[in-house]
C-alpha positions in Angstrom: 272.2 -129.6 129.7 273.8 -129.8 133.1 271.5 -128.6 136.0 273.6 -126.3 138.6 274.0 -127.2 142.1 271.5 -125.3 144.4 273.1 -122.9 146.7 273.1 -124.5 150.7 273.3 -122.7 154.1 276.8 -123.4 155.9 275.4 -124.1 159.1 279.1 -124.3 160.1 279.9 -121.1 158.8 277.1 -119.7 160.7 277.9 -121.0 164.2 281.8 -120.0 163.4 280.6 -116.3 162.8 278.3 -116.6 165.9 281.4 -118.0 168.0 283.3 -115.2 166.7 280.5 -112.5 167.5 280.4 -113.9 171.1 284.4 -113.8 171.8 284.6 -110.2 170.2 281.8 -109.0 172.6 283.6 -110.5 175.7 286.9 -109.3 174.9 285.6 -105.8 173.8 284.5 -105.9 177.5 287.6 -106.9 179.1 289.7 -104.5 177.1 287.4 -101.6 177.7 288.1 -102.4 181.6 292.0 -102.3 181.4 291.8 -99.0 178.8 289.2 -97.6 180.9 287.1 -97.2 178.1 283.9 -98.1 176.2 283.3 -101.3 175.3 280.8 -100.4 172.5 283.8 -97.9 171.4 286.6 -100.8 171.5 284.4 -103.4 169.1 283.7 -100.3 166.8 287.9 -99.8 166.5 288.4 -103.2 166.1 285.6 -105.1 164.0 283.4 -101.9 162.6 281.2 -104.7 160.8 280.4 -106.9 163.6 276.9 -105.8 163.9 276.0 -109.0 165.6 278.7 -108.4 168.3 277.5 -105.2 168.9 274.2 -106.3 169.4 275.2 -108.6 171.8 277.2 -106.3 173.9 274.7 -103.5 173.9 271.7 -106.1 175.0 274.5 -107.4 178.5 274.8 -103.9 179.2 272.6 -102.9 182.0 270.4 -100.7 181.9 270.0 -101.2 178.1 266.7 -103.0 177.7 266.6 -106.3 175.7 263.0 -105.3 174.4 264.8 -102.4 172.0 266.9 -105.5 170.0 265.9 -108.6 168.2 265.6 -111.8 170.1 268.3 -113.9 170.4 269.0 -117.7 169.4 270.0 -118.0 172.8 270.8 -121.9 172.6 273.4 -120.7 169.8 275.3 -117.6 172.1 275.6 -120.5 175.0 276.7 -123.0 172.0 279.0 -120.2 171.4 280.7 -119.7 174.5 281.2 -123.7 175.0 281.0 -125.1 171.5 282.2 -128.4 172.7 279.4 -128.8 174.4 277.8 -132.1 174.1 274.6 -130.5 175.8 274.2 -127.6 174.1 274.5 -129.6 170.8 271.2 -131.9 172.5 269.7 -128.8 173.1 269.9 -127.4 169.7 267.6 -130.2 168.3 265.4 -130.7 170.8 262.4 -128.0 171.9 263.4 -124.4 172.5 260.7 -122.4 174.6 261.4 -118.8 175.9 261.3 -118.8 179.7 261.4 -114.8 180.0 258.9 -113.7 182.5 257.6 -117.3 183.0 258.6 -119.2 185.9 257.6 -122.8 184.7 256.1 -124.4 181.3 254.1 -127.7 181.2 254.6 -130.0 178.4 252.0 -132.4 178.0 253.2 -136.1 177.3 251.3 -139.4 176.8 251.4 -141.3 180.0 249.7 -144.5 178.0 248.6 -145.2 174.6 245.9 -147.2 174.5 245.4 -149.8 171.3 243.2 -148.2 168.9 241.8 -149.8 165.6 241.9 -147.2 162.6 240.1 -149.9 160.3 236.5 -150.2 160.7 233.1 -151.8 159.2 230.7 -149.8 157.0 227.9 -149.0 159.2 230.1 -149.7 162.5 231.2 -147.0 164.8 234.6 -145.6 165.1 236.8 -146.6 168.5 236.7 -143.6 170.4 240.3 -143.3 172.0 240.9 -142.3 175.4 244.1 -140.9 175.8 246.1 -140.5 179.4 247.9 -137.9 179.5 251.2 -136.4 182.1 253.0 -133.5 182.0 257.0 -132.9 182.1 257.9 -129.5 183.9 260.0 -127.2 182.3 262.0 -125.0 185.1 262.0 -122.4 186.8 265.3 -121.2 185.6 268.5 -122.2 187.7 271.2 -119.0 187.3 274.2 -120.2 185.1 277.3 -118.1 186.1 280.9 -118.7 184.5 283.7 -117.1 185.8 287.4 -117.5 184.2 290.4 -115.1 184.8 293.3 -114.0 182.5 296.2 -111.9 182.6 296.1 -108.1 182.7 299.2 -108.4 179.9 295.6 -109.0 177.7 296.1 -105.1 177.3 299.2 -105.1 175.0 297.0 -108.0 172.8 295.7 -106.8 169.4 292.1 -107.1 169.9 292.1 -110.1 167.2 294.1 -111.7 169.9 292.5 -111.0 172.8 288.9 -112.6 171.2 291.1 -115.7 170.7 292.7 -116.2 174.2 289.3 -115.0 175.7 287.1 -117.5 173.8 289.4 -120.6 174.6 289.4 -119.5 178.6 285.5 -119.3 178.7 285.0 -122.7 176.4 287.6 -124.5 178.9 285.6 -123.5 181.8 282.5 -124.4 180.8 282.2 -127.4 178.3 283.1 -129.8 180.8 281.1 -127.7 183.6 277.9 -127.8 181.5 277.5 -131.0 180.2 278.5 -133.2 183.9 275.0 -131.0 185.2 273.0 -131.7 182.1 274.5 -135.3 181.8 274.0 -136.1 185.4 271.4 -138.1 187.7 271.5 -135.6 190.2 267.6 -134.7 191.2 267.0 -130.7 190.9 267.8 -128.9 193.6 267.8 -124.7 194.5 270.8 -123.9 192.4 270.5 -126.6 189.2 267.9 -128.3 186.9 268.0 -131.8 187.1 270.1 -134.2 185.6 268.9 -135.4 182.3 269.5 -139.1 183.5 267.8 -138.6 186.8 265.2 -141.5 187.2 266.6 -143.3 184.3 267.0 -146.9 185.1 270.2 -148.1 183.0 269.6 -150.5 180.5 271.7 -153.7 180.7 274.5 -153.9 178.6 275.3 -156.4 176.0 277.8 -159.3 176.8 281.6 -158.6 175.1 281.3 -159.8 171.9 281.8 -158.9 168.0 277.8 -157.5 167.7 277.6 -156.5 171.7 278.2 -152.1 170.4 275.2 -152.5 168.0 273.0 -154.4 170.4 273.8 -152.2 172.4 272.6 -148.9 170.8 269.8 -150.8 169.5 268.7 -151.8 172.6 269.1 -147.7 173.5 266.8 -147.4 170.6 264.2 -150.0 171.2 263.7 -148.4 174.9 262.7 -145.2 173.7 260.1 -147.0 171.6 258.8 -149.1 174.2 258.3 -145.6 175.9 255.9 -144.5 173.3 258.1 -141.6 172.3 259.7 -141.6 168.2 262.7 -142.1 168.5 263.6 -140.7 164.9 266.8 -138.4 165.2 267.6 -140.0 168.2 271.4 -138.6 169.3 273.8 -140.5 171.3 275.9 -139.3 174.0 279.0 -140.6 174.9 282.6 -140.1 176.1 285.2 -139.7 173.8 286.3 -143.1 173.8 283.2 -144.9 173.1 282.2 -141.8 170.4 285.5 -142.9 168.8 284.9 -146.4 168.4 281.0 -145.4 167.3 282.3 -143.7 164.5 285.0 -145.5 163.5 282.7 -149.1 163.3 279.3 -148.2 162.3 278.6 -147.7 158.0 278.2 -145.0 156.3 274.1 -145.3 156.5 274.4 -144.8 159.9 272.1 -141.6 160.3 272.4 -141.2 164.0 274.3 -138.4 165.6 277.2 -138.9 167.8 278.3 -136.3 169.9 281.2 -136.8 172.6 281.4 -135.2 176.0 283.8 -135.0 179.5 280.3 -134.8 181.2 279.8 -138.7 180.7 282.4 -141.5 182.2 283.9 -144.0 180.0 282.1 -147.1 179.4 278.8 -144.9 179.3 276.3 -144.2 176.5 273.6 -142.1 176.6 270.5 -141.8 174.2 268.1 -138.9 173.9 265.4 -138.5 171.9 265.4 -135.1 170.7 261.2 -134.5 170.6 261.3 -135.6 174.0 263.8 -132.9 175.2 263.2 -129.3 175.7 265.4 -126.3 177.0 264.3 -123.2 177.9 266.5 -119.2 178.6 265.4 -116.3 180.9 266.9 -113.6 179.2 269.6 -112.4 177.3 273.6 -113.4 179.4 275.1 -110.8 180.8 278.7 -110.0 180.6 281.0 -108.4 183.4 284.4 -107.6 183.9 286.3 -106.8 186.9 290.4 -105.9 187.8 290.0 -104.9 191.3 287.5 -108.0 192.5 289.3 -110.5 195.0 288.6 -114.0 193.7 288.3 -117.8 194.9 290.5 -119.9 193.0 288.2 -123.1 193.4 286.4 -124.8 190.0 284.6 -127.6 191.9 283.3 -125.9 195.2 283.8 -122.4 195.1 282.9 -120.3 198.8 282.6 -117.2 200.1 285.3 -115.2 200.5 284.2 -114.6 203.8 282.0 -116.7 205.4 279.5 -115.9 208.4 282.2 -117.7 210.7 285.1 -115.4 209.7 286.4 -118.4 208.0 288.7 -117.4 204.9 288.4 -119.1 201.7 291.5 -120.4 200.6 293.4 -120.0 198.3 291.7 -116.6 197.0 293.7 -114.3 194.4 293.5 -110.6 194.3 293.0 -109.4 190.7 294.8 -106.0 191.3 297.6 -106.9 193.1 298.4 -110.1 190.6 297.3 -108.1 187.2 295.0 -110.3 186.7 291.3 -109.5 184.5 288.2 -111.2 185.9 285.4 -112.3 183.1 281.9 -113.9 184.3 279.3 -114.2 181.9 275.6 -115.4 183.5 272.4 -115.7 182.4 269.1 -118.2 183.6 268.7 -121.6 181.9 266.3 -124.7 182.5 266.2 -128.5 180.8 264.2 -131.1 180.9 262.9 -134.4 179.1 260.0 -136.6 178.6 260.1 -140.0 181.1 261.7 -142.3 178.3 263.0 -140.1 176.3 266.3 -140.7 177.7 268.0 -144.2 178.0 271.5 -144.9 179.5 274.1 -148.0 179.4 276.6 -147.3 182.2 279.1 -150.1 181.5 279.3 -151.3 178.0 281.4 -154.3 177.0 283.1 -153.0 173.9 
């Protein structure tokens, strides 16, 4: 007699309906500014089912307190918002701590680990191990804030519509945003965390040759070893080239994840390993929306409108005058990892 196949979660299916949650929220929002309405009231029209949805728009409205609603996976809503996200994905398997009314966390790490037998004689003591130990510092949390505008002509969208076009504008202006912070070597300053290579000294790549990829990402492997840390589940970083030609060349026992990113330049690879990374939210995000706000068109260094000089930023964009929607979501993050837990090969000859 056959045995049936036992019933397993679609993790997919899951983020897909948490993606969708997200984008329904938003654009609930931004349509409830051009109708001058509700957003609660919009997302009941259009998706009466969505409970998840409405739960995230009632916990960004202020002065609604977070405390009334269940806590959220907030690693999955930022996943949500960019879900190309090479960091976010890093994030998901490595340590998730709440940072809500906590302005830093200590994690304790081994800074050596001292030989120690575990065989001994009858009658002879026991070694008795003396462990040094460091910490890694989790936060405090940096403000994550992503704007992205789109037309007012949003209005005469069905609202199915308007979820789409909103959730492709928020995951193009953040995916790439995200991960060059997270994926950088940029010590932490007052507005960002760290870089999650900072201090890493980059392991030397192997010469070109037919083996030189899996020496590589061995050698990635071995230096989280050496560091005392497992490196079990380690997860390589990369850009899309080099992901490509990972997945295309290695077998199909080849357990490790891949995961491809614009924060990363080409002829980089990155390995992290996920018990030595940990991520940490300060509340629930928070979603706004504006159609009278005067904006500054900059991605890379946004400034003042107005600066203390009288200096104008240019070029700026009025939102009423162009018909234009403006969407920021923000919310308080932190990240950090474990001295050699991360490893990097900046110019790989394959």
């Amino acid at each position: 007699m056959s045995q049936p196949i036992p019933l397993r979660p679609d993790y997919r299916e899951a983020q897909r309906l948490e993606s969708c949650a997200w984008h329904r929220a938003v654009a609930a929002s931004a349509l409830a500014t051009l109708r001058h309405s509700d957003p609660a009231n919009v997302l009941k029209a259009a998706w009466p089912n969505d409970d998840r949805a409405a739960l995230i728009l009632r916990a960004a409205q202020s002065p609604t307190s977070t405390d009334d609603f269940p806590a959220f996976d907030k690693t999955g809503l930022f996943q949500s918002l960019a879900p190309s996200s090479a960091a976010l994905q890093l994030f998901e398997r490595g340590l998730q701590l709440d940072l809500a009314g906590i302005t830093t966390i200590r994690i304790p790490n081994f800074a050596t680990l001292p030989p120690a037998a575990i065989f001994v004689g009858e009658g002879k003591p026991a070694p008795n191990v003396h462990w040094t130990f460091d910490t890694t510092v989790l936060g405090p949390a940096r403000k994550v804030l992503i704007l992205a505008a789109v037309t007012g002509d949003l209005e005469a969208a069905t609202p199915a519509s308007a979820s789409a076009l909103v959730g492709r504008v928020l995951a193009d202006s953040s995916n790439k945003s995200i991960d060059a912070v997270a994926f950088g070597n940029a010590a932490a300053d007052e507005d960002q965390p760290a870089g999650l290579l900072h201090g890493v000294a980059p392991t030397t790549a192997a010469a070109a040759g037919p083996d030189a990829m899996a020496e590589d990402l061995g050698a990635l492997i071995g230096a989280i070893g050496a560091s005392g840390i497992d490196p079990s589940g380690a997860v390589f970083v990369c850009s899309p080239r080099e992901a490509t030609i990972i997945k295309i060349k290695v077998g199909p026992k080849f357990d490790y994840p891949v995961l491809s990113t614009l924060g990363l330049p080409t002829k980089a690879v990155a390995c992290f390993a996920p018990t030595a990374v940990a991520s940490g939210y300060q509340g629930a995000p928070q979603i706004e929306t504006s159609k009278s706000a005067t904006i500054h068109l900059e991605d890379g260094s946004p400034a003042d409108i107005v600066s203390l000089g009288g200096v104008l930023a240019a070029p700026t964009e009025s939102i009423f005058q162009t018909h234009l929607i403006s969407i920021r979501v923000r919310a308080r993050a932190a990240w950090a990892v474990t001295p050699g837990g991360a490893q990097v090969i900046n110019n790989v000859n394959w």
